[in-house]
KEGURO-461085 format. One line per 4 residues: number of its first residue (from 0); their letters; for each residue x, y, z of N, C-alpha, C, O. Coordinates in steps of 0.05 Angstrom, whole numbers. Layout:
N
NUM = a = X:Y:Z:X:Y:Z:X:Y:Z:X:Y:Z  ...
This chain:
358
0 = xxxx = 17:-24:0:0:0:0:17:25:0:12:45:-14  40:24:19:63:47:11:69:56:-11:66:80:-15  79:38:-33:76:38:-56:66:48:-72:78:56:-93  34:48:-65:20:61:-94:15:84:-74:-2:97:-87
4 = xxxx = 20:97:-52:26:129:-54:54:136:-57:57:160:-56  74:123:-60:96:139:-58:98:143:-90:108:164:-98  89:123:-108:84:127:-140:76:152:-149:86:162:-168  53:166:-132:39:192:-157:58:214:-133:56:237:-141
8 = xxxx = 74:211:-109:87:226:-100:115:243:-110:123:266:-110  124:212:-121:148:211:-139:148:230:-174:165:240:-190  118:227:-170:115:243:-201:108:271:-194:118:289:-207  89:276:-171:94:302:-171:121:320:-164:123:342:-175
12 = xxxx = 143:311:-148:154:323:-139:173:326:-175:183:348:-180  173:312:-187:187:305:-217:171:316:-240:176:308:-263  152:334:-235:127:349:-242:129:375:-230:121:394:-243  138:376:-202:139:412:-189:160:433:-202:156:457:-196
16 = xxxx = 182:429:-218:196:442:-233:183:465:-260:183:488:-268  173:440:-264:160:452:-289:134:473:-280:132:495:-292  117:467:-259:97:479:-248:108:502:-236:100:524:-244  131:500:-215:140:528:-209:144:547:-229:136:570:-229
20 = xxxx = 159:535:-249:162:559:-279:136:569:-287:136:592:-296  119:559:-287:90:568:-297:90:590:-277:92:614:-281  88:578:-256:74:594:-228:96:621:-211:95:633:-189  113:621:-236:130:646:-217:122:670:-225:112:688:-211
24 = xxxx = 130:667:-259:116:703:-266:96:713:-255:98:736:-245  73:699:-253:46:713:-233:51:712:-204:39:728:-190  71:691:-192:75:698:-168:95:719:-157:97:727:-134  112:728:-181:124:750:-181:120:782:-179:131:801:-168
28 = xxxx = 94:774:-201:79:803:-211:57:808:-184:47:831:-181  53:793:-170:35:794:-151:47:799:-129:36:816:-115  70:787:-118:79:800:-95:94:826:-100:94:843:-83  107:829:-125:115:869:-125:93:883:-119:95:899:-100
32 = xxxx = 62:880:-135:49:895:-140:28:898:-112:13:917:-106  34:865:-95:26:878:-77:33:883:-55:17:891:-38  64:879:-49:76:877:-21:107:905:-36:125:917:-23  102:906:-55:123:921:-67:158:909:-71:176:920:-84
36 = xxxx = 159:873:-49:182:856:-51:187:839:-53:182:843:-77  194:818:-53:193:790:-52:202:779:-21:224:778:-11  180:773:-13:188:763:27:196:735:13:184:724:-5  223:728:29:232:701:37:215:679:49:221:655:44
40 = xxxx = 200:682:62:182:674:82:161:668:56:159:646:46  144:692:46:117:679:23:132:667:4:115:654:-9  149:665:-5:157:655:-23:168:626:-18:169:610:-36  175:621:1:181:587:5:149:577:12:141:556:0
44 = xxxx = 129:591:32:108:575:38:90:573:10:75:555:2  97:594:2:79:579:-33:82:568:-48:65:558:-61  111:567:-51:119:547:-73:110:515:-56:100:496:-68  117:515:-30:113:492:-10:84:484:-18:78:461:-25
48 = xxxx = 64:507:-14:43:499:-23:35:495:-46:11:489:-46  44:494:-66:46:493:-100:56:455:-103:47:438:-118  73:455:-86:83:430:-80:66:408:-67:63:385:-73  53:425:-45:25:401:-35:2:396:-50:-10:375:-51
52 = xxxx = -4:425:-64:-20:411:-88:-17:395:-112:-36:383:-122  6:396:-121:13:375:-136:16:345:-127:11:324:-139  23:349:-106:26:312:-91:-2:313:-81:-3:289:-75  -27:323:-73:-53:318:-72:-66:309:-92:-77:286:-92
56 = xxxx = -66:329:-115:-72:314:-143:-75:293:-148:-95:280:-147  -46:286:-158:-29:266:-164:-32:239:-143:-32:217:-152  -33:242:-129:-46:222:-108:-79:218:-110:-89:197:-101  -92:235:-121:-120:229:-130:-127:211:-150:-140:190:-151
60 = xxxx = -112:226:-167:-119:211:-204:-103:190:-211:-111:173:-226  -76:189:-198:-58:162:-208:-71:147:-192:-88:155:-176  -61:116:-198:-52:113:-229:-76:113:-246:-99:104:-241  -64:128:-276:-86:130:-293:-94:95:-299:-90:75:-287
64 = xxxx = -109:102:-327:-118:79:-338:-104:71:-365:-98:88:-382  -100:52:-369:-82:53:-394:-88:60:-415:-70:61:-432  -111:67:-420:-123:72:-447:-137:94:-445:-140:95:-420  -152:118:-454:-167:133:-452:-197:115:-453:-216:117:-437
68 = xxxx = -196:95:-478:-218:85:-481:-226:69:-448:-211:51:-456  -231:64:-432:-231:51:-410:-256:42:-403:-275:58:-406  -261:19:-395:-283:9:-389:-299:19:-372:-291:38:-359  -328:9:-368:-346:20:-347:-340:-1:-321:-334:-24:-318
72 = xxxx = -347:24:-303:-335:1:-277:-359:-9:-268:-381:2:-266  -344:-45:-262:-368:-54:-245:-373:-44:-218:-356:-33:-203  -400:-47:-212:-400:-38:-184:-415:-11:-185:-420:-4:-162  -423:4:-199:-428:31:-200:-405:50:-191:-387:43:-176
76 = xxxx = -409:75:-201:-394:92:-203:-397:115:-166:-379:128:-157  -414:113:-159:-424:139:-134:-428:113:-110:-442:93:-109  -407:125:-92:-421:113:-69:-436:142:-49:-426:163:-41  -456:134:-47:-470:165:-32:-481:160:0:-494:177:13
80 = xxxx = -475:136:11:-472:137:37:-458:145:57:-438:132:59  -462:163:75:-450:170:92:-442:154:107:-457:135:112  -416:157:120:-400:143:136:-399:101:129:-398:82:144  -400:102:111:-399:86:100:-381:59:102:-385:35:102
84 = xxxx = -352:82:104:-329:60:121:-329:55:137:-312:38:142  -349:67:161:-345:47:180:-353:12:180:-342:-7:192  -373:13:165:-381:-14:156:-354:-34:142:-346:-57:147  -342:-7:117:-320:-29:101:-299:-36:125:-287:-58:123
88 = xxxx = -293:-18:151:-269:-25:170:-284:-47:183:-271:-67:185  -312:-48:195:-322:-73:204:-320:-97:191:-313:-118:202  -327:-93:162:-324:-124:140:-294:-131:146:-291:-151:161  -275:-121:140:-245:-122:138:-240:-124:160:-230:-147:159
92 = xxxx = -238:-118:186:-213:-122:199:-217:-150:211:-236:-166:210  -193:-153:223:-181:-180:247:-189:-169:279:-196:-184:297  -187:-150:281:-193:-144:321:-211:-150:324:-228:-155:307  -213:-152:362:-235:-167:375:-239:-145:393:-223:-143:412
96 = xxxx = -254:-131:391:-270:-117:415:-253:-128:447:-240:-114:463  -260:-162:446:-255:-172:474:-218:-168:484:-208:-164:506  -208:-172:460:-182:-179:460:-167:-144:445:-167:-138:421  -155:-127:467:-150:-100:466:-122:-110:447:-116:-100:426
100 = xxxx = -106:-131:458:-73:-127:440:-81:-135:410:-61:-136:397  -112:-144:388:-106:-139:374:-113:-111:359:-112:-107:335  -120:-92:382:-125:-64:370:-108:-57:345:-117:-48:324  -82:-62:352:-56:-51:329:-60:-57:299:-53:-47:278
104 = xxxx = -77:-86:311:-86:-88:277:-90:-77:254:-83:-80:230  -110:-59:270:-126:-35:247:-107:-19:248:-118:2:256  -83:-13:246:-62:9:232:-45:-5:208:-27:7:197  -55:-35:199:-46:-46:177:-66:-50:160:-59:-61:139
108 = xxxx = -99:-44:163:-115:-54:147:-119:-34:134:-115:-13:146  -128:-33:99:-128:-27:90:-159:3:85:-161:25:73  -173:-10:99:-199:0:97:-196:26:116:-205:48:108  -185:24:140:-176:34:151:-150:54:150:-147:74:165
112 = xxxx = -136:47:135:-116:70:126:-126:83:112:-119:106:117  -145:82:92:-158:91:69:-172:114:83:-173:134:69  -180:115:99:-198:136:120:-172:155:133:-173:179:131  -153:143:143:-135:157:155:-111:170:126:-98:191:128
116 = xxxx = -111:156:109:-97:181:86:-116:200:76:-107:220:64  -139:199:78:-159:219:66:-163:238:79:-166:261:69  -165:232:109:-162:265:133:-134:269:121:-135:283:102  -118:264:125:-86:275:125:-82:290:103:-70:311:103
120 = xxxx = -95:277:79:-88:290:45:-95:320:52:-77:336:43  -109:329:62:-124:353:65:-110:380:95:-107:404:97  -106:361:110:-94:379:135:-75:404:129:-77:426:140  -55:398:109:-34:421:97:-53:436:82:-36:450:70
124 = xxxx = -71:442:74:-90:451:62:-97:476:86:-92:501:87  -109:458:100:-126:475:127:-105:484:145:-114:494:165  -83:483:145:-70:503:150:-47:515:136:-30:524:152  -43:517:117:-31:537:101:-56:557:94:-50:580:89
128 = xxxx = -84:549:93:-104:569:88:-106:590:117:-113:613:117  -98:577:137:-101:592:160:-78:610:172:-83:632:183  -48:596:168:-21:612:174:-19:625:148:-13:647:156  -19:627:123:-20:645:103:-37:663:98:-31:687:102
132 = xxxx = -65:655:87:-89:671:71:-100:677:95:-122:687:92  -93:674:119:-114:683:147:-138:681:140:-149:703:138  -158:655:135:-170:648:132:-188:634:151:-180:613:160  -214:645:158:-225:636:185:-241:613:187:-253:606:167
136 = xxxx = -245:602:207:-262:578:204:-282:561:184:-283:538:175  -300:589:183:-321:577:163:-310:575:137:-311:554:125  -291:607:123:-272:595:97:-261:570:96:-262:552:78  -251:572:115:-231:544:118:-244:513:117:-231:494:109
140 = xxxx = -270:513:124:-283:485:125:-301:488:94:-306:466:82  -311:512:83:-323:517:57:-302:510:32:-309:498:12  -279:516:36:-252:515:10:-242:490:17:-228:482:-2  -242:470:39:-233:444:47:-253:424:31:-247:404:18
144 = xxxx = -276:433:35:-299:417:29:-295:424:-10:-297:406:-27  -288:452:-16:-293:456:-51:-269:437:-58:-272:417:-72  -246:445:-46:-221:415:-46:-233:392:-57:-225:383:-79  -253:379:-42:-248:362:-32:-272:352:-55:-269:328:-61
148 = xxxx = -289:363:-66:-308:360:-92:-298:354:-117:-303:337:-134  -274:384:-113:-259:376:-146:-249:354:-149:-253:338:-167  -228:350:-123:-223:319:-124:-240:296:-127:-230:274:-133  -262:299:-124:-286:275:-134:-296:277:-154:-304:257:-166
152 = xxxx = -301:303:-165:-314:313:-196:-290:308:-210:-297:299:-232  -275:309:-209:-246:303:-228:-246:276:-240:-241:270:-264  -254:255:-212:-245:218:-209:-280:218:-224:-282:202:-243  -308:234:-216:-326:221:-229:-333:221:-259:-350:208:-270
156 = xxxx = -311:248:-272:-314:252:-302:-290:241:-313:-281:247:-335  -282:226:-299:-255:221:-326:-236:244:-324:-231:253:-346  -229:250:-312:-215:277:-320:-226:296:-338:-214:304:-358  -251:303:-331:-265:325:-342:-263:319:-376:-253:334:-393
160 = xxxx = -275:293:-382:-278:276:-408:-250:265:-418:-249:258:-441  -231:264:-405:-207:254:-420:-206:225:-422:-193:213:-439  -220:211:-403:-232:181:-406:-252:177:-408:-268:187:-391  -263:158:-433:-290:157:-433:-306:154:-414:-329:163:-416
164 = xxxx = -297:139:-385:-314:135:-359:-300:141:-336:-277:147:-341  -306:140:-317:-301:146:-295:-279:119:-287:-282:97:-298  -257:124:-268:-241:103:-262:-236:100:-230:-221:83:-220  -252:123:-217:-254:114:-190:-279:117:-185:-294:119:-204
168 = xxxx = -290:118:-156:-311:120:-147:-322:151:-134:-306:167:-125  -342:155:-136:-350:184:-128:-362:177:-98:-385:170:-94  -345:181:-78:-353:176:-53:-361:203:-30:-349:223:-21  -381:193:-26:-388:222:-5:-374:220:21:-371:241:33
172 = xxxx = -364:198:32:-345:192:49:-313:207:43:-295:214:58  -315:210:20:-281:221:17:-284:253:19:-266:269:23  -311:257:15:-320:291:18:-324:298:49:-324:321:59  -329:273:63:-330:280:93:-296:283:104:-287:304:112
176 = xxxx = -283:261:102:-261:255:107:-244:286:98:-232:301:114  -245:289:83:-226:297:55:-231:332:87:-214:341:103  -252:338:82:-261:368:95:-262:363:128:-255:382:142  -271:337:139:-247:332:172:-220:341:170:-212:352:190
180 = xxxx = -200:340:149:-173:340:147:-166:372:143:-145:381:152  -180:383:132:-179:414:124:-189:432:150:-183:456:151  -208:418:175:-210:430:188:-187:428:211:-175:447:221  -182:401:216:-154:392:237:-135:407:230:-124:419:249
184 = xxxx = -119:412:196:-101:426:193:-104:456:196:-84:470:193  -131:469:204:-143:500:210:-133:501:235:-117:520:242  -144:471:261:-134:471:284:-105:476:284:-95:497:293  -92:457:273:-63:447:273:-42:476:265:-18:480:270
188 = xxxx = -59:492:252:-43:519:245:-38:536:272:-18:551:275  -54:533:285:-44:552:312:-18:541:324:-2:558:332  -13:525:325:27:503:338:37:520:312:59:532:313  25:520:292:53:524:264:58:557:261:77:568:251
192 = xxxx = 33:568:274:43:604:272:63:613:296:73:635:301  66:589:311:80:598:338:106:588:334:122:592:352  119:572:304:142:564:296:150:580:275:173:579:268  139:591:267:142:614:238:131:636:246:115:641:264
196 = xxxx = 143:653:228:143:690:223:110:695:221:99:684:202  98:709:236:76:710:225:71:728:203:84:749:198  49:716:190:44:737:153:43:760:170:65:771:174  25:767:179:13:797:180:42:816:188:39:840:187
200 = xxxx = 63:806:194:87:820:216:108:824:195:130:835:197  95:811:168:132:808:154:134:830:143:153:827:127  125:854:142:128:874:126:127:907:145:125:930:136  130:895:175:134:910:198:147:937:192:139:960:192
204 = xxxx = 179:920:184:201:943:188:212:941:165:237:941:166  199:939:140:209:937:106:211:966:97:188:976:95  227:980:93:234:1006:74:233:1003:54:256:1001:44  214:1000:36:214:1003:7:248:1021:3:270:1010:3
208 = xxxx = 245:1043:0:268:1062:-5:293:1044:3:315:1053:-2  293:1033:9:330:1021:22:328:999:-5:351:994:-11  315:989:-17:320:958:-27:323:965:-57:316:985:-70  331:952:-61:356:953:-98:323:946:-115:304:935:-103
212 = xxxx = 323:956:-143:309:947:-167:325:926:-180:345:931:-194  314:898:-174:330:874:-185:324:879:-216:305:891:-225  348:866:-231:339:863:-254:318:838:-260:311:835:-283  308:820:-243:292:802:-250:261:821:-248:243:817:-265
216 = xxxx = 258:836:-232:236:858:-233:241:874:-253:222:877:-268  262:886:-260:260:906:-287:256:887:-318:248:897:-338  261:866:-316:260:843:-342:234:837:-345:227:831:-368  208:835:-318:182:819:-321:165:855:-337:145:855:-351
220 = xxxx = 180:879:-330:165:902:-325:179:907:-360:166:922:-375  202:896:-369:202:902:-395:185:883:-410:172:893:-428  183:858:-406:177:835:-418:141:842:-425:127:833:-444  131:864:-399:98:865:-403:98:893:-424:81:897:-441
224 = xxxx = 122:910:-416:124:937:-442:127:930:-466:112:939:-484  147:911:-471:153:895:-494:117:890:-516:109:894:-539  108:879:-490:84:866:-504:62:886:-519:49:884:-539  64:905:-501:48:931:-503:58:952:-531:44:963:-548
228 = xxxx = 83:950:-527:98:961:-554:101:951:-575:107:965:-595  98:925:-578:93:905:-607:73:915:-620:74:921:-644  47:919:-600:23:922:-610:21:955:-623:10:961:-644  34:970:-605:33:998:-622:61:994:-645:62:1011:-663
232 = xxxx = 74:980:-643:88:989:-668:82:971:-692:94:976:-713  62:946:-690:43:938:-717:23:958:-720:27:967:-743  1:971:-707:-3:984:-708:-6:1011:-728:-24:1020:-743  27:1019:-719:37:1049:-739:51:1037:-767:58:1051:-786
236 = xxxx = 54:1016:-765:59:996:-790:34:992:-804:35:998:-828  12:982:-795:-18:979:-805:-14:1006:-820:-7:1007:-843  -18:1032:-802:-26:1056:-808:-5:1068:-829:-8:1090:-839  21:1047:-836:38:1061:-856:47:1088:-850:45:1108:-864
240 = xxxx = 62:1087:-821:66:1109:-807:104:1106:-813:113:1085:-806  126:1130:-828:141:1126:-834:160:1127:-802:157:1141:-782  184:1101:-810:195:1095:-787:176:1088:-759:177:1099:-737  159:1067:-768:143:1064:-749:160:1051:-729:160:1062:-707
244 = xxxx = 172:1034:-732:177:1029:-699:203:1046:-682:211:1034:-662  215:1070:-689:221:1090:-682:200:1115:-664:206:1126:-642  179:1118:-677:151:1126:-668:141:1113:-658:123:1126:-646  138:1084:-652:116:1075:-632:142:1075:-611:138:1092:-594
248 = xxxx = 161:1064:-608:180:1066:-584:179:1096:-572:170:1104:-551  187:1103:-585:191:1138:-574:155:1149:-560:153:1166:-542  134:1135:-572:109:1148:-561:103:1136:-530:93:1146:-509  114:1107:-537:115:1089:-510:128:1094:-495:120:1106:-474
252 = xxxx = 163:1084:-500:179:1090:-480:187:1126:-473:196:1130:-450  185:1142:-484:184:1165:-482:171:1182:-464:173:1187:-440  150:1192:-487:125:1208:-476:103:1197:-465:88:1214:-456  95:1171:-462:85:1161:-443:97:1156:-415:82:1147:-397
256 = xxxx = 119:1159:-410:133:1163:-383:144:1195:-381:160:1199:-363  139:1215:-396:139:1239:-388:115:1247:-376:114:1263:-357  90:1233:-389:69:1243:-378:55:1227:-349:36:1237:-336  66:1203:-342:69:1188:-332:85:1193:-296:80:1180:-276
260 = xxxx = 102:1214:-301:127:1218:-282:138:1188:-277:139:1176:-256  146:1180:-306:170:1151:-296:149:1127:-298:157:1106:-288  127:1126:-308:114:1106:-309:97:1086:-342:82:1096:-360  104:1065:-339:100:1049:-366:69:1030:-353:60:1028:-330
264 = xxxx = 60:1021:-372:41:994:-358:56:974:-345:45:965:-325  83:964:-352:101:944:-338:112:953:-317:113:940:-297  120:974:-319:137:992:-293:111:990:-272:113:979:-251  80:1006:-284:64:1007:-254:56:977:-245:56:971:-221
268 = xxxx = 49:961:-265:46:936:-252:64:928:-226:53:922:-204  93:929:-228:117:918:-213:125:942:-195:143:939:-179  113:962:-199:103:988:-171:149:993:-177:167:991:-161  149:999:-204:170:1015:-198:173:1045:-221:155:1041:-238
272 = xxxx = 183:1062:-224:172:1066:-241:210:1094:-246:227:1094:-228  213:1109:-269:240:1124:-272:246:1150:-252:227:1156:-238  263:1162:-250:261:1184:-234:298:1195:-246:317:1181:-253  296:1224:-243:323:1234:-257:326:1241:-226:345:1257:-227
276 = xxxx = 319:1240:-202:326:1252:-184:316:1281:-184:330:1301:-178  289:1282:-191:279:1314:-194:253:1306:-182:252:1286:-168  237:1316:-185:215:1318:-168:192:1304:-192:175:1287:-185  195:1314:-221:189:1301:-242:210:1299:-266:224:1317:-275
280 = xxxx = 208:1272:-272:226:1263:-296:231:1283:-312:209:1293:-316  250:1296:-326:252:1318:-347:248:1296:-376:247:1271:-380  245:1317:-392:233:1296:-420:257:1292:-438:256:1274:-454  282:1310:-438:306:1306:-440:324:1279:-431:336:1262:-444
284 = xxxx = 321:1282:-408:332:1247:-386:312:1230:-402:324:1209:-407  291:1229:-409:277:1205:-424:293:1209:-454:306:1190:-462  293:1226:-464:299:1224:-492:334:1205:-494:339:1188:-512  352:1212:-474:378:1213:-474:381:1179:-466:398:1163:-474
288 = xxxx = 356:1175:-443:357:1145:-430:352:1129:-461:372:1118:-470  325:1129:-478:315:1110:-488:322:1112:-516:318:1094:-533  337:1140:-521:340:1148:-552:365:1122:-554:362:1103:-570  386:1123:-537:408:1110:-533:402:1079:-542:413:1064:-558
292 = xxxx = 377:1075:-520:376:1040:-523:354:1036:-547:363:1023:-565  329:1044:-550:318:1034:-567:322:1044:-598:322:1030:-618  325:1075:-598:326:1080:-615:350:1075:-638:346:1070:-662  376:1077:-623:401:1074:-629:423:1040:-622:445:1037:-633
296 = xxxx = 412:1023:-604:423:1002:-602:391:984:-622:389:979:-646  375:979:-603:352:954:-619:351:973:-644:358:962:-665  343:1007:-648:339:1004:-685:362:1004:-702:360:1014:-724  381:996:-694:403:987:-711:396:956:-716:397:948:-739
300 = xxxx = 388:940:-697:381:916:-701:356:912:-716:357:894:-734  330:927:-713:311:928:-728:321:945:-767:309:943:-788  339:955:-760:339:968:-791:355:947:-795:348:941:-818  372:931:-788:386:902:-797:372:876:-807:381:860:-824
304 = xxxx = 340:878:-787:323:859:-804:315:872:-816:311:853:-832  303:897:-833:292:907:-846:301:902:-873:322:890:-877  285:910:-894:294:909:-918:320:933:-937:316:953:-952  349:916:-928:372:926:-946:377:924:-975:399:930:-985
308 = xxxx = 359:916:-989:363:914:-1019:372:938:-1027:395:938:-1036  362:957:-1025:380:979:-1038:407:983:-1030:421:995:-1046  418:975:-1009:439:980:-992:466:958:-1016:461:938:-1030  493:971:-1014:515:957:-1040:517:936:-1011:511:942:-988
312 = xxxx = 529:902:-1023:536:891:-998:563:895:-975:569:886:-952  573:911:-995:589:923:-966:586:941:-941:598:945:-919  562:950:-954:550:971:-931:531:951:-912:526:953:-888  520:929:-933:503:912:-912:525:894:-892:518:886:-869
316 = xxxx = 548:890:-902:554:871:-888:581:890:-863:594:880:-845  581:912:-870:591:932:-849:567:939:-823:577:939:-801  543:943:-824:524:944:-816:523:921:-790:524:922:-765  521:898:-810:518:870:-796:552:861:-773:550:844:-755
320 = xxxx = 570:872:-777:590:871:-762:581:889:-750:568:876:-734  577:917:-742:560:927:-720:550:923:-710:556:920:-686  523:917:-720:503:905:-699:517:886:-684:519:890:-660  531:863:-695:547:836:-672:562:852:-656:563:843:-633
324 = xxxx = 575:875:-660:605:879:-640:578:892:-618:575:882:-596  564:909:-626:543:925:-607:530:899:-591:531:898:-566  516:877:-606:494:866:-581:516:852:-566:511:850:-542  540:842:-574:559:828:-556:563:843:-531:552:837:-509
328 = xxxx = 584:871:-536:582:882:-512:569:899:-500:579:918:-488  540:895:-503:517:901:-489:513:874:-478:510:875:-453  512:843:-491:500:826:-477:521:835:-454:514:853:-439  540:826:-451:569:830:-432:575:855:-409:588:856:-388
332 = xxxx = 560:871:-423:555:891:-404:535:891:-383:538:900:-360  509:880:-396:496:873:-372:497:859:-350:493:865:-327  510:826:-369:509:807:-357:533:814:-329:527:805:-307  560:833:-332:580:841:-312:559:850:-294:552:838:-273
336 = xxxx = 550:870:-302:530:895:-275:503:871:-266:490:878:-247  497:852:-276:476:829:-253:495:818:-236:493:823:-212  516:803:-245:535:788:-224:552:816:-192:553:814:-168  559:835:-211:562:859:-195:538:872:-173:543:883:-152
340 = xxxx = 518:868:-180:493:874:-168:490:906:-176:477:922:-163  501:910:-193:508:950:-199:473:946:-220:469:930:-238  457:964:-212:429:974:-218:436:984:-257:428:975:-278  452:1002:-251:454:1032:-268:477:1022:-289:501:1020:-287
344 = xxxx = 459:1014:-313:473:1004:-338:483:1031:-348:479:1051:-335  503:1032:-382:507:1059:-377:491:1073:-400:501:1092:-412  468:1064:-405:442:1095:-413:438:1111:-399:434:1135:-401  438:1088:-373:420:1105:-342:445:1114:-332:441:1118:-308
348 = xxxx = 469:1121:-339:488:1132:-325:491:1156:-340:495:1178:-331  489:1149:-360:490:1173:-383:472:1195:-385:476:1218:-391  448:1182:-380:417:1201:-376:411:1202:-351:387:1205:-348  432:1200:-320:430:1209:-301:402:1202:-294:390:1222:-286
352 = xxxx = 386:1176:-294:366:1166:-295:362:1141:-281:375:1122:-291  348:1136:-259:348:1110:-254:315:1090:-244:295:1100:-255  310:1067:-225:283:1061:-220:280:1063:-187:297:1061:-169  252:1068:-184:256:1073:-151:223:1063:-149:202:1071:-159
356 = xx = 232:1041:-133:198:1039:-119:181:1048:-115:181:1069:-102  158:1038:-123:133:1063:-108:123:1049:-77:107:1060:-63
């Protein structure tokens, strides 16, 4: 019986890699935008919890069935009696009421473990909902219990049609069980807030103003500008606007952060936004920051994909040795100032320009 849980255990934890990568960007964009940092503390208990839901899962639905096509099960599909196992621990076990030493029994029977992994699946549940999301009683026994449905609507559709039938049983016993375990772990959270930092305290004595703009925050806050600026510079391309993506850069990164005082849609998302050290950005320090990088490093690279037919090939292929010597030591330049931890690449040294938290 060890066995067939340590199986869908083994896959989630060999499955949580890939899930964290999904689950960082939004868990990124969500703690700047709403704590303004990344706490040490929320960030291990969620990924931790990212981790218990995957080995919950995965302990639900494995093992699949070998085939999608899969037979109908004998026996019917819903068991809808309440408390039900107590009867299957009565059919099954070996103890005697009369005879107390074979009590121990029932911690090897099967019917009986089956009841005792189904409170447990759920306990980390009911209290990570309670030491994290401060989540009160009645939440806590309402989201234990929605838990504890999906997990049965999941096993009674096939995986929401991915097998033609159902391959476990739809038990209202595992909906009792399943939401006992979500409330014990609600209990069980009061011992675990008295071993850990509590949420509400971690952001006590945090100075926004003291803490560096990582480049992993300035990369998610270009990566969402990026997205925003594609769209205006097809756009002024649609519209046959000359040197369009010179003009949509310059309307975006520019004058939308002049009018802005330092702020992009990516920048306010990640609550950071430019500042020349004046009270408001001058439109000069924007021109000098972005003319540098977008206009003069990427549209050298954009007039490189562009169309050179007119160009003799010596000029194209003078061009093209530029662009390489340029993105090289820019890649190199950056990559020194991340290992350095130095903020201030040199546009922003040049345009006396840098990012500051909101």
């Amino acid at each position: 019986m060890l066995h067939s849980y340590l199986f869908p255990i083994s896959y989630a934890f060999l499955s949580f890699p890939f899930a964290a990568m999904a689950f960082t960007l939004p868990f990124l964009i969500v703690q700047y935008r709403k704590h303004g940092y990344i706490n040490k503390v929320r960030a291990f208990v969620l990924y931790l919890f990212l981790l218990y839901l995957l080995n919950a899962l995965f302990l639900v639905i494995l093992p699949l069935p070998s085939s999608r096509h899969n037979a109908v099960m004998t026996g019917g599909t819903m068991q809808l009696l309440p408390l039900n196992f107590i009867n299957d621990i009565l059919k099954e076990t070996s103890i005697s009421a009369a005879h107390p030493s074979t009590y121990l029994k029932l911690l090897k029977e099967r019917a009986f473990l089956q009841v005792i992994f189904n409170v447990l699946l759920t306990v980390p549940f009911g209290m990570i909902l309670r030491y994290y999301f401060q989540a009160g009683w009645k939440r806590s026994v309402l989201l234990s219990f929605l838990l504890a449905l999906f997990f049965e609507v999941t096993q009674l559709t096939g995986i929401y049609g991915l097998y033609d039938h159902p391959y476990r049983v739809f038990d209202v016993d595992d909906l009792i069980t399943n939401t006992l375990g979500g409330v014990l772990g609600y209990l069980a959270a009061e011992w675990l807030t008295g071993l850990l930092p509590r949420i509400e305290q971690l952001d006590a004595n945090v100075d926004l103003s003291t803490k560096r703009v990582t480049y992993t925050r300035r990369g998610i806050a270009f990566l969402i500008d990026f997205f925003f600026c594609t769209i205006l510079i097809t756009v002024c391309s649609i519209l046959r606007i000359p040197a369009a993506f010179w003009v949509a850069t310059g309307l975006y990164f520019i004058l939308v952060p002049w009018l802005t005082n330092g702020l992009t849609p990516g920048k306010w998302l990640v609550r950071i936004r430019l500042t020349d050290r004046g009270e408001r950005i001058a439109l000069s320090s924007l021109i000098i920051r972005y003319g540098l990088l977008y206009w003069l490093i990427f549209g050298m690279n954009r007039l490189l994909a562009g169309s050179l037919d007119t160009f003799p090939d010596i000029a194209r292929g003078f061009l093209g040795l530029v662009v390489f010597v340029m993105n090289a030591w820019l890649f190199i330049h950056i990559l020194i100032h991340i290992f350095k931890k130095d903020s201030l690449l040199f546009y922003e040294k040049i345009s006396k320009t840098r990012y500051v938290i909101m």
